[in-house]
N, C-alpha and C positions, 0 to 999 in steps of 0.2 A: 192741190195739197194731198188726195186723198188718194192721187196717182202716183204722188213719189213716196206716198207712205207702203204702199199697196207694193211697191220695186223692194223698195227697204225690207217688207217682213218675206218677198221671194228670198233675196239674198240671204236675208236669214238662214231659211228654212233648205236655202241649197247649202250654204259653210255648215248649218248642224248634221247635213247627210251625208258630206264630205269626212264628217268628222268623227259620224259614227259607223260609217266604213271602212277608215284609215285607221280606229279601235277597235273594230270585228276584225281586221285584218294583222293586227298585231297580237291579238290575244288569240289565234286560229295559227297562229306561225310557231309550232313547238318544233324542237329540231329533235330527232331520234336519237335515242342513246346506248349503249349496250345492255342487254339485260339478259336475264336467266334463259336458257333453253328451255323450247316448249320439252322437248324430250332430251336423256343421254342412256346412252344405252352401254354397256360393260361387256363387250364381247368377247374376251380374255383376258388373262392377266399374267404373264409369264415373267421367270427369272430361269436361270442354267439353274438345270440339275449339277449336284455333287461327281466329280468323277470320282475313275477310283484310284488307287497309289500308282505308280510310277514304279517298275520293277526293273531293279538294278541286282546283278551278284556282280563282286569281287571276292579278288583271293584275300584269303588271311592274310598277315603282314603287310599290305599295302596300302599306301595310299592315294587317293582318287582326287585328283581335281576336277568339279565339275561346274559349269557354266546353266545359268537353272533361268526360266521365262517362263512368267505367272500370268494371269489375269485374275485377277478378284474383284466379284461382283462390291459395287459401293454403296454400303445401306444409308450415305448421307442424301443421297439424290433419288429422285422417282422421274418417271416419265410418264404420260400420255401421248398418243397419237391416234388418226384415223381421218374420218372421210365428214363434211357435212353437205346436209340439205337443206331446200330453205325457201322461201321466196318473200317477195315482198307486198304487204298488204296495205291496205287503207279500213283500217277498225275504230271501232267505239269503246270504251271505257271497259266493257262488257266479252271484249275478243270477238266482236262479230265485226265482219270482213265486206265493206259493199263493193269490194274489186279484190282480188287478190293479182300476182305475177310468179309464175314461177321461177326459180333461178338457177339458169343456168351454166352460167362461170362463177367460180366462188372468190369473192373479193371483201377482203374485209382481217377481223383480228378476232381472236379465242385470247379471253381474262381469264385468270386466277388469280385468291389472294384468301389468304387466310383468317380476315376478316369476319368474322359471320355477320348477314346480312340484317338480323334481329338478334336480343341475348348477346352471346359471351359472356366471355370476362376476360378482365385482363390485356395482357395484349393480342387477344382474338377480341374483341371488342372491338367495333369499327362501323359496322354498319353499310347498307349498298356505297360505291364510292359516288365521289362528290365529280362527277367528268367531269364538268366546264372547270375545275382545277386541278387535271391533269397534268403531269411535266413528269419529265425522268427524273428518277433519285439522284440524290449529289451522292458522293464518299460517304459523307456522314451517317445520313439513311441506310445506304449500304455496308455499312460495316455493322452498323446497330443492327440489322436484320441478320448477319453472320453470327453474330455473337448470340443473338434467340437460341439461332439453330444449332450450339454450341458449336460452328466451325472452327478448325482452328489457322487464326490467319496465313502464316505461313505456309503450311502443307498445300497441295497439291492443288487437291481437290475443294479448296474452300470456297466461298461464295467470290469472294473477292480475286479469286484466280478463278472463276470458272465467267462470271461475268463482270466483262473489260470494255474499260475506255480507250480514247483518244486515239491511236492507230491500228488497234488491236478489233474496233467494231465503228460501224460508220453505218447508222441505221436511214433507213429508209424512209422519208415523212409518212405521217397518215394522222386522218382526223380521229381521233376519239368523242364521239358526238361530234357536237359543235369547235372541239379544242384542237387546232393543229399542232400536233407533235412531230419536233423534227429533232436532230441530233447536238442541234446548239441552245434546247431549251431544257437548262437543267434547273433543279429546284434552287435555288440562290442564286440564278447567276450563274454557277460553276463552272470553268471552263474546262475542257477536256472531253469534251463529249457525252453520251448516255452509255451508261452499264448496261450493255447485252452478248450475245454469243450466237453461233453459227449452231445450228445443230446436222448434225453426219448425212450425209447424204450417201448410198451404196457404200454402207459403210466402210468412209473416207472422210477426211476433214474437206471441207469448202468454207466458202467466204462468198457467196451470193446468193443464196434461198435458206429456204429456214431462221428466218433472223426472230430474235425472243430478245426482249427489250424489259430491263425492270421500271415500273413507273412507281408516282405516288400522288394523291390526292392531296397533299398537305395538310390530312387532320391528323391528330399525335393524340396521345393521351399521356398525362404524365406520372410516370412512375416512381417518383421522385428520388432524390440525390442530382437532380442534373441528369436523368434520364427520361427522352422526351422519345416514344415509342411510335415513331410514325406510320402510316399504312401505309403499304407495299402490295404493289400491283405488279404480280408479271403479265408482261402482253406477248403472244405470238401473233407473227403479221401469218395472214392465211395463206395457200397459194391453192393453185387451183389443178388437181392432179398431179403432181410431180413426183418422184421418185424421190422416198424418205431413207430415212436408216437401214432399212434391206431389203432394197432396191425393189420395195412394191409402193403403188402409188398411193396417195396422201394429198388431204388437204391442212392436214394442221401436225406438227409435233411442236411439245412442249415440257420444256424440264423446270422440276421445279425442288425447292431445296429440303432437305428430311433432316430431324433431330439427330446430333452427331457422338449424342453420347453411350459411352461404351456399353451396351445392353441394355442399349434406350429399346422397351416394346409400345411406348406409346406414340402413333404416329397422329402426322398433321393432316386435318380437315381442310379440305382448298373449298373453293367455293367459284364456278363458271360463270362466265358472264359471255356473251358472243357480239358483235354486230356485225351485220352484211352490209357492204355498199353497192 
C-alpha cells in the first residue's frame, strides 16, 4: 500500500511540474507589437520655392490663345520619407538588452495615426492602437476620416480618390504584431479590398513598391448624431533600400492626409509607431 501511495504522490508531483511549466511557458509567450521609435530625427523639411511670372508681350489689338501647365503644390496632403535602423533585442521591463542583433535588411512597416497615444480630445482621442484588432477600413471609415480632413469627395485629390480599392490596390499580407493583414480582411466583412495607394517611384507612378495601406483598430468614439469616429491607422509596408520619389534610396515613404480647409493654419499631429521583422 504505501508503495502505490508513494507512485500516486510521484505522479502527482510530475503532472503539477508539467503544469507549471506549460503556465511559465504561456505567460513568457508575448508576441511583439509596434511601438514608438527609440529615436526620429527631422532632417529637412522642404516644399518648391514660388517662381516668378511668366513673361509674355503682345501687340495691342490682338488676341492670344494660349494653352497654360500648372503644378500646384497641395496643402491637403504631407509626406514623410527616409532611411531606418534598427536591430532586434531581448529586454526587460527596464530596456536592458541580455542579447541584442543587429539589422541588417529592413523588413517590416512605419504607423501613423492621429490618435494621441495619452490625452486628446475629441477625435484625437484614441490612445496606443489596439493590434491584435487590426483590419483595413471599410468605405465607411474611410469616408468619415475624409470628411475630418474636410476633403472634398469628388475632387481629385480627396482621400477617397487618393486611397483605392478593388483593382485599383492589391496589398501585400503582413502581420501587425500577432494579426495577419491581408487584402481581403476589411473591417465588416467589406468586400472590395483595403484602401491603399502606390507611392512614386523616380518620380513615376508604379504599382509594386511603396504600398501604404489605411488600417483601423475598431475603437470609435462617439460623437453623436449617428457619428461613430473610428481610429485610423495608416501603415507603409517598409522596403529595404529602394529607390523612392527622386530616385534616391529609401526605406520607408509615407503620405498622410492634412486639413483641407481654405486657410486652414492649423495642422495635424500624426503619432509613429514602427516594427521590424
Amino acid at each position: 500500500m504505501m508503495k502505490a501511495q508513494g507512485n500516486k504522490n510521484a505522479k502527482l508531483i510530475i503532472i503539477a511540474m508539467i503544469l507549471c511549466l506549460a503556465s511559465a511557458a504561456t505567460a513568457s509567450a508575448e508576441f511583439p507589437v509596434p511601438t514608438g521609435p527609440d529615436t526620429m530625427t527631422n532632417t529637412s523639411t522642404q516644399s518648391p520655392s514660388p517662381t516668378g511670372g511668366y513673361d509674355l508681350t503682345t501687340g495691342g489689338g490682338t488676341i492670344t490663345w494660349l494653352n497654360i501647365n500648372a503644378t500646384t503644390q497641395n496643402p491637403h496632403w504631407k509626406a514623410y520619407v527616409g532611411n531606418v535602423t534598427g536591430e532586434f533585442a531581448l529586454q526587460d521591463a527596464s530596456g536592458n538588452a541580455i542579447y541584442d542583433w543587429n539589422i541588417a535588411t529592413i523588413t517590416g512597416e512605419l504607423y501613423a495615426t492621429k490618435e494621441a497615444p495619452t490625452g486628446g480630445a475629441g477625435r484625437f482621442q484614441g490612445g496606443i492602437p489596439n493590434w491584435t484588432a487590426v483590419t483595413c477600413a471599410n468605405s465607411t471609415i474611410v469616408y468619415d476620416e475624409e470628411s475630418q480632413f474636410n476633403h472634398t469627395a469628388a475632387d481629385e485629390d480627396s482621400l477617397r480618390n487618393t486611397f483605392k480599392n478593388a483593382n485599383n490596390f492589391n496589398l501585400t499580407s503582413f502581420y501587425a504584431g500577432e494579426k495577419l493583414v491581408t487584402d481581403s480582411t476589411v473591417a465588416g466583412s467589406e468586400a472590395g479590398g483595403c484602401f491603399g495607394a502606390y507611392m512614386n517611384r523616380n518620380n513615376t507612378d508604379q504599382f509594386t513598391n511603396w504600398q501604404e495601406v489605411m488600417l483601423t483598430d475598431m475603437t470609435y468614439e462617439d460623437e453623436g448624431g449617428g457619428d461613430f469616429d473610428y481610429d485610423v491607422i495608416y501603415a507603409a509596408l517598409l522596403e529595404n533600400n529602394v529607390y523612392g520619389f527622386d530616385s534616391r534610396l529609401y526605406d520607408f515613404q509615407i503620405l498622410l492626409p492634412e486639413l483641407a480647409t481654405d486657410g486652414a493654419t492649423t495642422v495635424t499631429t500624426y503619432y509613429f509607431y514602427i516594427e521590424l521583422t
